[in-house]
C-alpha positions as CSV (number, residue, x, y, z in Angstrom):
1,X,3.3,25.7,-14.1
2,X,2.4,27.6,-11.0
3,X,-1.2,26.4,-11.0
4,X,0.1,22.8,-11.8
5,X,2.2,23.2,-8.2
6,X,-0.7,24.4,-6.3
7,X,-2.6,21.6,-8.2
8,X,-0.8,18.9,-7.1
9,X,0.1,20.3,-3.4
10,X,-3.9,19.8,-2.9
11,X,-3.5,16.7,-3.9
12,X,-0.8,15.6,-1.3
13,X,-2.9,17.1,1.3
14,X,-6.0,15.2,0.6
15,X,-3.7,12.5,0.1
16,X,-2.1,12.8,4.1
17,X,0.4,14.3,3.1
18,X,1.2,17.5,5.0
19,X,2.5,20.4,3.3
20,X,2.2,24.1,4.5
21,X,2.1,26.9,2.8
22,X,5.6,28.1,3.6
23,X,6.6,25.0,1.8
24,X,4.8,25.7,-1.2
25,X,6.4,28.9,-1.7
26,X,9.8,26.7,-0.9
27,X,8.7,24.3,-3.7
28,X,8.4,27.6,-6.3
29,X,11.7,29.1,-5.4
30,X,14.0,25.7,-5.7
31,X,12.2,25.5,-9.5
32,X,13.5,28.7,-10.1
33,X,16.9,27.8,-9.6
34,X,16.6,24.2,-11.4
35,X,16.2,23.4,-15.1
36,X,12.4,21.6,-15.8
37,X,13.6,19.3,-18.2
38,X,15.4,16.7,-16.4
39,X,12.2,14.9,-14.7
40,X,14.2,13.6,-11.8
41,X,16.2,16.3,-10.8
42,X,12.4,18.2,-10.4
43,X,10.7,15.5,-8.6
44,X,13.4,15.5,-6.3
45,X,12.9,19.4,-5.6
46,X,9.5,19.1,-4.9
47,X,10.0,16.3,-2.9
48,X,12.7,17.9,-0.9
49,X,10.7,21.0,-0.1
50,X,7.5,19.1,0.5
51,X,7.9,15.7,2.2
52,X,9.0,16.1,5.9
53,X,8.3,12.3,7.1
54,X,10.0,9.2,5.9
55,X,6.3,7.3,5.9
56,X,5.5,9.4,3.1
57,X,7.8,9.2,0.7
58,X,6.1,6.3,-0.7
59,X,2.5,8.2,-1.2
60,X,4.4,11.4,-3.0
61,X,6.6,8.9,-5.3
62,X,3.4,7.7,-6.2
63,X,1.2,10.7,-6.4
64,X,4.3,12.3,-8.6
65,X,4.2,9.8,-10.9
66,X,0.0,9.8,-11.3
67,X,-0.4,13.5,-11.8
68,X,3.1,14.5,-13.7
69,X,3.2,11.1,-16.0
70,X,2.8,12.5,-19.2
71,X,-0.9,11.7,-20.2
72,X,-0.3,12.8,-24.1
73,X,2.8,9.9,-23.9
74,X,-0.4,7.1,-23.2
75,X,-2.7,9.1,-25.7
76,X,-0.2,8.9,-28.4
77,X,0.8,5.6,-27.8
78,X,-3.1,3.8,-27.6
79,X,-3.3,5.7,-31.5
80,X,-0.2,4.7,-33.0
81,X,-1.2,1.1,-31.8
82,X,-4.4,1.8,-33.6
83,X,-2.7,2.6,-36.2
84,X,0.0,0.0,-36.5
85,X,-3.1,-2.6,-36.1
86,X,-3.9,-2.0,-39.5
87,X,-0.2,-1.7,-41.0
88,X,-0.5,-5.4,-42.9
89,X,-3.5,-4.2,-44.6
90,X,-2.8,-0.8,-46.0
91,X,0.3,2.2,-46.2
92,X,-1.4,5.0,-43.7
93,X,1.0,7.4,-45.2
94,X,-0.6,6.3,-48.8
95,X,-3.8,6.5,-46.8
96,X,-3.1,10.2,-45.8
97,X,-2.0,11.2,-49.5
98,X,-5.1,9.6,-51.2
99,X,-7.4,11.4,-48.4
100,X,-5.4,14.6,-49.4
101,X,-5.6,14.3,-52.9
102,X,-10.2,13.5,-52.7
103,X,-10.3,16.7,-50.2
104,X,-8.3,18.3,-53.6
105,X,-10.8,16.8,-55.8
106,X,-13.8,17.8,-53.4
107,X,-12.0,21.3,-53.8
108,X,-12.0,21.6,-49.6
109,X,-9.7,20.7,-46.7
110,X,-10.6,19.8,-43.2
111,X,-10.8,23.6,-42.0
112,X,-13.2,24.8,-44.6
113,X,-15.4,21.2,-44.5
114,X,-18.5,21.5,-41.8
115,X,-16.3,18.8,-39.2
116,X,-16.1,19.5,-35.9
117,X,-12.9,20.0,-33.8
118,X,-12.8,16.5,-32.6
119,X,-13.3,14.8,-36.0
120,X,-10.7,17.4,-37.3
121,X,-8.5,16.2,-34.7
122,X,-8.7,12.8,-35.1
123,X,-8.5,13.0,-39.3
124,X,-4.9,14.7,-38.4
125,X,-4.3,12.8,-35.6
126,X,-3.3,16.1,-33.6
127,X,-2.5,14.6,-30.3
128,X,-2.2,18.1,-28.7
129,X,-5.5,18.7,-30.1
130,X,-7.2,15.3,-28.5
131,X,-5.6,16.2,-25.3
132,X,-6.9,19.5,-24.7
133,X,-10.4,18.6,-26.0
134,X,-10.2,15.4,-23.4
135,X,-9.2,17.0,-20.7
136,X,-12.2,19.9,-21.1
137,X,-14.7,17.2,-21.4
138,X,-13.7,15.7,-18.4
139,X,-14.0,18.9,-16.7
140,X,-17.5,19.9,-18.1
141,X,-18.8,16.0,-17.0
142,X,-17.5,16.5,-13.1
143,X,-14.7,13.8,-13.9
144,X,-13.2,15.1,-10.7
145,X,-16.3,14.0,-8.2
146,X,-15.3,10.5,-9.1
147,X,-15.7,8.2,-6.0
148,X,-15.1,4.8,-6.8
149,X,-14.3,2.0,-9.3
150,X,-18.7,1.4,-10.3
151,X,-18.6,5.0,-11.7
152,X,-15.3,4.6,-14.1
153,X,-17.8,3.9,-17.4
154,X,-20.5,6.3,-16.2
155,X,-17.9,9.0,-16.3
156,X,-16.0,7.4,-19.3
157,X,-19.7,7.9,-21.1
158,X,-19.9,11.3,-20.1
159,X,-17.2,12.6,-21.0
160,X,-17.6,10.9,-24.4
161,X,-20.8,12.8,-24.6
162,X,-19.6,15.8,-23.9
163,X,-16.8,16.1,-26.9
164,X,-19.6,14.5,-28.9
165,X,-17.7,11.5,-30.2
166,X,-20.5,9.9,-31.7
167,X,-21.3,12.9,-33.8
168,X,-17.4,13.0,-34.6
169,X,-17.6,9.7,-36.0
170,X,-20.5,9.8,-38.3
171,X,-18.9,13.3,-39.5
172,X,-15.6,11.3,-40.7
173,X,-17.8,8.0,-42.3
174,X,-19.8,10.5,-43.9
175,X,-16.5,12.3,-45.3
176,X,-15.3,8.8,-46.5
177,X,-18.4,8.3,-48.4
178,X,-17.9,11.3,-50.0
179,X,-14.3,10.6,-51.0
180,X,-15.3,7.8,-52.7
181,X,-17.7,9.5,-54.5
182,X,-14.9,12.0,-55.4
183,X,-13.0,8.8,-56.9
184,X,-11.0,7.0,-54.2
185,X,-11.0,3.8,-54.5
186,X,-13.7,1.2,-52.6
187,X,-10.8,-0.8,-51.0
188,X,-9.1,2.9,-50.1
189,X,-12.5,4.4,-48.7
190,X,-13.3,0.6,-46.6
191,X,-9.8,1.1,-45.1
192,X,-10.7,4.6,-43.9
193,X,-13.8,3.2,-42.5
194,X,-12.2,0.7,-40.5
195,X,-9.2,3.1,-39.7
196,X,-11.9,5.6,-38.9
197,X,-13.6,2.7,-36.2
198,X,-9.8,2.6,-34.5
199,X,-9.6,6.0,-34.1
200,X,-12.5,6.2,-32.3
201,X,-11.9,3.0,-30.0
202,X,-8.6,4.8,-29.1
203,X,-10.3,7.7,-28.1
204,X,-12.6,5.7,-25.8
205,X,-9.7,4.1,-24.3
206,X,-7.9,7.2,-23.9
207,X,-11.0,8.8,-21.7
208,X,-11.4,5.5,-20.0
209,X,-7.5,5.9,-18.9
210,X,-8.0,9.5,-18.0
211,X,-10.6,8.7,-15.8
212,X,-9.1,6.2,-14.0
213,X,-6.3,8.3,-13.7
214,X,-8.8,10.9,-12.2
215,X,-10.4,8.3,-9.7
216,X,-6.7,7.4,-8.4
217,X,-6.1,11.1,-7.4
218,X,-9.3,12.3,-6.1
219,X,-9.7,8.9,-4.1
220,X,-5.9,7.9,-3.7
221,X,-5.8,7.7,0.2
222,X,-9.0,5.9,0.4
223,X,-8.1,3.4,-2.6
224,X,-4.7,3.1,-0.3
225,X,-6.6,2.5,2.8
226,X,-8.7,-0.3,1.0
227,X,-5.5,-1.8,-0.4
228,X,-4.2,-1.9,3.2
229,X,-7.3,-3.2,4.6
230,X,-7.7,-6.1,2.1
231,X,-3.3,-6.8,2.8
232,X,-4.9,-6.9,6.7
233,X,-7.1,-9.5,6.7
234,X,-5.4,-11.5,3.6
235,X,-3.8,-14.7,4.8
236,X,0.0,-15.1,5.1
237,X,-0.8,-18.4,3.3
238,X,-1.1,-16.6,0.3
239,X,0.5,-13.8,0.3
240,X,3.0,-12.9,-3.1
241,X,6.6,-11.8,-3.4
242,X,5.1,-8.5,-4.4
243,X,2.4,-8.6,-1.1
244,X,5.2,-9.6,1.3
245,X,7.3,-5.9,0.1
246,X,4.2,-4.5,0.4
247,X,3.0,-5.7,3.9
248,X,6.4,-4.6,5.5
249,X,4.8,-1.0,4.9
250,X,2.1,-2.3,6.4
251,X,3.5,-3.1,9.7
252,X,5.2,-0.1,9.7
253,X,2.4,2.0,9.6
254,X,0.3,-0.4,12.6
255,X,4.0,0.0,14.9
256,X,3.5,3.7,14.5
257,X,0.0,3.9,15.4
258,X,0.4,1.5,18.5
259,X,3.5,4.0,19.5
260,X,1.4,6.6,19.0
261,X,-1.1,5.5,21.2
262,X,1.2,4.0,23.9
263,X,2.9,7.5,23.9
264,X,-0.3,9.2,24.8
265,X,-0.9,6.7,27.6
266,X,1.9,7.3,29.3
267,X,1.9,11.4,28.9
268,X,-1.3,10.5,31.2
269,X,0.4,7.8,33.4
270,X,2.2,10.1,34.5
271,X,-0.1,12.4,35.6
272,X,-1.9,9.6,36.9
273,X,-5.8,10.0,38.1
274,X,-7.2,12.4,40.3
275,X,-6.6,11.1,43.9
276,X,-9.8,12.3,45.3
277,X,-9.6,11.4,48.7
278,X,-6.4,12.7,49.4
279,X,-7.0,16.4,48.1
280,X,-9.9,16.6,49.9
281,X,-8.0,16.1,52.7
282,X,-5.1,18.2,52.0
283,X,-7.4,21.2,50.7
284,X,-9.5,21.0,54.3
285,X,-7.6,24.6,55.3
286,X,-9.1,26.2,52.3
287,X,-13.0,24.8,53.4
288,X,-12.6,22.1,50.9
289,X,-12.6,23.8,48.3
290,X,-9.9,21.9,46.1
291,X,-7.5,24.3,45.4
292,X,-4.3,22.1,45.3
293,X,-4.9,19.3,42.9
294,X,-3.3,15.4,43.8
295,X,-3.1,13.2,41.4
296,X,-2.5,9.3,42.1
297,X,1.2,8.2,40.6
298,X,1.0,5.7,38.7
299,X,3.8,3.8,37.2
300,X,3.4,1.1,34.3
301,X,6.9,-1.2,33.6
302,X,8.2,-2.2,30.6
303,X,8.0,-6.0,30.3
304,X,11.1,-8.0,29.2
305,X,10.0,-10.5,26.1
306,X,11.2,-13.7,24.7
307,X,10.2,-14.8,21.1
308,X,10.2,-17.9,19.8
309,X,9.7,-18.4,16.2
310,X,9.0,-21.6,13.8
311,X,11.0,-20.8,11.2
312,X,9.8,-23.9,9.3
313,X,8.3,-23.3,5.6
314,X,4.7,-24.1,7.1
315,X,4.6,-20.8,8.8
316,X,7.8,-18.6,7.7
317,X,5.4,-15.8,6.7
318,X,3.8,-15.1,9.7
319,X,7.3,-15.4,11.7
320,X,8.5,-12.7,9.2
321,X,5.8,-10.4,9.9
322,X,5.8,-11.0,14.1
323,X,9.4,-10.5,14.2
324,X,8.9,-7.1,12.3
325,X,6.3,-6.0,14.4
326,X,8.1,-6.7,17.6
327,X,11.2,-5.1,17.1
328,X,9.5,-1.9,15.5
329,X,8.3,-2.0,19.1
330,X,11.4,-2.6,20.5
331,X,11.4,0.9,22.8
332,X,8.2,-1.1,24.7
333,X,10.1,-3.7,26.4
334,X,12.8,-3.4,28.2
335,X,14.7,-6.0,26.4
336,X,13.6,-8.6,24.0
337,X,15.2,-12.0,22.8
338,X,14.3,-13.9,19.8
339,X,15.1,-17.4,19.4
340,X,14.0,-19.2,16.8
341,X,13.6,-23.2,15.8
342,X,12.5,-25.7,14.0
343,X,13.6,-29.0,15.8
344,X,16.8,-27.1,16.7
345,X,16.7,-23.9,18.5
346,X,19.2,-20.8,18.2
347,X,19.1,-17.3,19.8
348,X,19.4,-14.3,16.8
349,X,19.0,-11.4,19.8
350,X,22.3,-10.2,18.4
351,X,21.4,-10.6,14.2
352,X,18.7,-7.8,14.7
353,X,21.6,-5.7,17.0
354,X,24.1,-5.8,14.0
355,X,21.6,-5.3,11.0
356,X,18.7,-4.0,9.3
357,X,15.5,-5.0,10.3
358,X,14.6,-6.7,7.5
359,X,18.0,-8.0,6.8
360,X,17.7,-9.3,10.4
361,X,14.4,-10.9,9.4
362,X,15.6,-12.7,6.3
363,X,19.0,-14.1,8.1
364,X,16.6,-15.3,11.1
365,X,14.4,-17.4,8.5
366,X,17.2,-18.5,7.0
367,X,18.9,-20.2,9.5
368,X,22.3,-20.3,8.1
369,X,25.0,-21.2,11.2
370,X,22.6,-20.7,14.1
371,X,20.1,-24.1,13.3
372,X,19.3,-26.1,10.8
373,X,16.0,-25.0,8.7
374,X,15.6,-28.1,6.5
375,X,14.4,-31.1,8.8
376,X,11.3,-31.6,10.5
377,X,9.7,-29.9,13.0
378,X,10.3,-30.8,17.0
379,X,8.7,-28.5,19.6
380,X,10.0,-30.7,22.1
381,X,13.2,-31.1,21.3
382,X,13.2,-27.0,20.8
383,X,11.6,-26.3,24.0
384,X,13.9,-29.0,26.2
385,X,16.9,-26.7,24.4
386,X,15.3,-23.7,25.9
387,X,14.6,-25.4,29.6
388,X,18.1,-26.3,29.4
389,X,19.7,-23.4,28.2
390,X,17.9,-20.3,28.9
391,X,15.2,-20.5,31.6
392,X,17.3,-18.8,33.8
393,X,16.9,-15.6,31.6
394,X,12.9,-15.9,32.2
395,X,11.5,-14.0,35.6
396,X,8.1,-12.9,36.4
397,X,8.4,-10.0,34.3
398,X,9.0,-11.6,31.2
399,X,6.7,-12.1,28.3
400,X,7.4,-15.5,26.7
401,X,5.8,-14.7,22.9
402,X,5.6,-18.4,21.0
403,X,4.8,-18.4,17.0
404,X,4.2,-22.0,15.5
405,X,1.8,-24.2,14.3
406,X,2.4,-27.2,16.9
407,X,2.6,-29.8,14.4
408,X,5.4,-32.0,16.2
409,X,5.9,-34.9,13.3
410,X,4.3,-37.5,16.7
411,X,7.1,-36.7,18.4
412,X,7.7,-36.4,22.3
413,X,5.6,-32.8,23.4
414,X,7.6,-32.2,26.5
415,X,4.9,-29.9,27.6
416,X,6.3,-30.3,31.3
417,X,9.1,-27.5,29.7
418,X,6.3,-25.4,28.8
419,X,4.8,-25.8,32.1
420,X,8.0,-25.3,34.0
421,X,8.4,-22.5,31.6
422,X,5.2,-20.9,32.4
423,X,5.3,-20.6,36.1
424,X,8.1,-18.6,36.0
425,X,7.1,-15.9,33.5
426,X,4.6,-13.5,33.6
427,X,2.4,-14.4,30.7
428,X,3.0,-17.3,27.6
429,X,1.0,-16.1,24.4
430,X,1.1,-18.6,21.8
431,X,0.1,-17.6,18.4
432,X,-0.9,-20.5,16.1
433,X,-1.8,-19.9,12.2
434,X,-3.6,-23.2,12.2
435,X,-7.8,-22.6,13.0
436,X,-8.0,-24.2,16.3
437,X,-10.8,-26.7,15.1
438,X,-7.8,-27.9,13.4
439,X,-5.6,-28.1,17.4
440,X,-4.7,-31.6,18.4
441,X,-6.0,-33.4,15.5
442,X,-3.3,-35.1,13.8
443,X,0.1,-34.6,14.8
444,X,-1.2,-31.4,16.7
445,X,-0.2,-31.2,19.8
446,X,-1.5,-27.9,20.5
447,X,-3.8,-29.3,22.9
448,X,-0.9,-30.8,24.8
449,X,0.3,-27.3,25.1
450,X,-2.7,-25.3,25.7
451,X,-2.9,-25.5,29.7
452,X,0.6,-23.8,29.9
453,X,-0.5,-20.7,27.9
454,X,-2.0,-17.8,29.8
455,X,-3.4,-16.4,25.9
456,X,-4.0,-19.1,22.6
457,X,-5.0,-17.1,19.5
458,X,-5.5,-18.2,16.1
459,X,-3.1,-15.9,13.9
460,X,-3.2,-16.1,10.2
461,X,-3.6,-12.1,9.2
462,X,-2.1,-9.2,10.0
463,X,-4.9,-8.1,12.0
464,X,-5.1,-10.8,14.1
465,X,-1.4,-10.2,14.7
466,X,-1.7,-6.7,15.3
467,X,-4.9,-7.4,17.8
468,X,-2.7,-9.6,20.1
469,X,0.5,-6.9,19.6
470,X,-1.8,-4.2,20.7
471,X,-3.2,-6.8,23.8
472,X,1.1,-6.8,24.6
473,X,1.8,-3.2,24.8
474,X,-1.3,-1.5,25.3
């Protein structure tokens, strides 16, 4: 077990996870206290002692269930499916006594016949056996250098060749053959053929899962990273139920990197640049030499932002996912106010101040008392509600952050609001999902708009979003 802790602690690490040594020795001590048998109760010990950051709970759950997941469970299951194919055309118990009864007749048994462990194995259907003799094969064909999906059969192959499968199989055909020459039956000895044939397919499978098992732990970050990258650039067009849970990770982990980085800007911003002439200056009494350092103090403020969001069904995706980002980022602005619309336009500042984010997020698309979701869209109408209502709110510090795909059912623009709108803020990003060969064509009238926006981006990804985010903060 001890070996199976260290095991999997190497795994964690090469996974991102970071676990020192003091909290190995941790993980040993709190399973000598707890019982092993109740699964959860031990991955929740290990977990305890070893996961230290929220971000990755979700890579241990996952690593815990790839590396402790019984393999013999799967192994037994692919050969009792083998098995139970062949159920309507013969009794494998009746199948086991008639083998019994030729070995008898051929005065032998399986241990003193010239088979080899694996065709013993499989005649018994020693799952124990088939595990251990898997698992060594595996090991002797470098299972564990696996890199990447194209090297799955290669490795599958190997391994195959290593336990000598082939051999195995012609060892059991040529035991049926002599069975039947012992006096079981033809139909008896076909069925042992054929049961013979599934045996071995299982085993293939078998290998093929414990190799893909293999790949997922020797290459789990990277295969992560790839999954992430590919969630990135996928559109929010088309994104599942199961994609949109996933993505909110996503976000997560792209707001802690830009914090990250912002942080480390502004441990320098405060140090600010050398100031070159002014220490040569000061250090003149020491012959120049620059003994007294002077830094120039820089000072970089936190700009207030105002989101406006189409919540309409056309592009509730990409709201969900800007909303998310900007309120992970919350600490980077000194205040931010969301609004969103469809013809209709509410403030929901004070949803994301009473709940979860993502609770927030959901009651913002939804609507509910604040505006009503199901009518057609009217940037016009939205934006007059916002020139009437809130411009005062909007100074030359202010961000002004617009999400929508400016498809105005060829209704009145009103681009003077925007206009009058942008010359009091500092900047007005719009972010469009729309390609913009696709702007002012129809009942676009991005075009009508364009002139009152200081940055116009296409945004239909998650790294286009994030792009423009970092362009806010950074």
């Amino acid at each position: 077990m001890q070996q199976k802790i260290v095991e999997f602690t190497n795994l964690l690490r090469k996974s991102g996870v970071r676990v020192s040594v003091a909290e190995s020795i941790d993980a040993f001590m709190a399973l000598d206290e707890l019982s092993l048998s109740d699964r959860e109760i031990f991955k929740d010990a290990l977990r305890t002692t070893m996961v230290k950051r929220s971000e990755d709970i979700a890579t241990y759950d996952q690593l815990f269930d790839l590396y402790w997941s019984a393999f013999y469970d799967g192994l037994k299951n692919s050969f009792e499916q083998a098995a139970g194919d062949m159920e309507g055309e013969f009794d494998l118990e009746q199948m086991m006594k008639a083998i019994q009864e030729g070995l008898q007749n051929m005065e032998g048994d399986p241990g003193e016949l010239d088979l080899s462990e694996l065709a013993k194995a499989l005649l018994s259907q020693d799952m124990d056996k088939l595990e251990q003799l898997i698992r060594e094969a595996a090991e002797a064909a470098g299972t564990e250098r696996i890199e990447n999906m194209l090297q799955l059969g290669f490795f599958t192959r190997r391994t195959m060749e290593q336990m000598d499968a082939e051999g195995a199989g012609d060892q059991l055909r040529d035991l049926a053959q002599q069975l039947r020459e012992s006096g079981m039956s033809d139909a008896q000895a076909d069925a042992l053929l054929e049961l013979i044939d599934k045996f071995l397919e299982a085993l293939r499978k078998s290998v093929r899962n414990y190799t893909e098992r293999e790949l997922q732990q020797q290459n789990f970050d990277y295969m992560e990273k790839f999954r992430r990258e590919s969630l990135l650039e996928k559109s929010f067009y088309n994104l599942t139920e199961d994609e949109i849970k996933k993505m909110r990770e996503v976000v997560v982990r792209l707001a802690q990197r830009i914090k990250n980085v912002l942080s480390i800007r502004k441990r320098r911003l405060k140090r600010g640049k050398l100031d070159l002439h002014t220490m040569l200056r000061r250090n003149m009494a020491h012959g120049g030499v620059p003994f007294d350092l002077i830094f120039k103090q820089r000072r970089k403020e936190r700009p207030k932002l105002v989101i406006l969001c189409d919540v309409s069904s056309s592009v509730a995706n990409v709201s969900r996912f800007m909303m998310q980002f900007m309120y992970s980022l919350q600490e980077c602005f000194t205040k931010i106010r969301a609004f969103v619309f469809v013809s209709e336009l509410g403030e929901v500042t004070q949803v994301f101040k009473d709940k979860d984010i993502n609770d927030a997020i959901e009651k913002a698309l939804d609507g509910g008392d604040v505006i009503n979701v199901y009518t057609r869209s009217n940037f016009g109408f939205a934006f007059h509600h916002f020139w009437q209502n809130f411009l005062s709110s909007v100074d030359n510090k202010t961000t002004v952050l617009i999400l929508g795909d400016a498809r105005n059912n060829y209704n009145d623009p009103r681009a003077w609001c925007l206009r009058d709108l942008h010359n009091k803020a500092k900047d007005v990003v719009w972010l469009n999902p729309e390609s913009p060969s696709a702007w002012g064509f129809g009942d676009s009238v991005m075009d009508k708009y364009l002139p009152y926006t200081d940055v116009a981006e296409e945004c239909r990804n998650l790294k286009q979003l994030s792009r423009v985010v970092d362009r806010l903060v950074l």
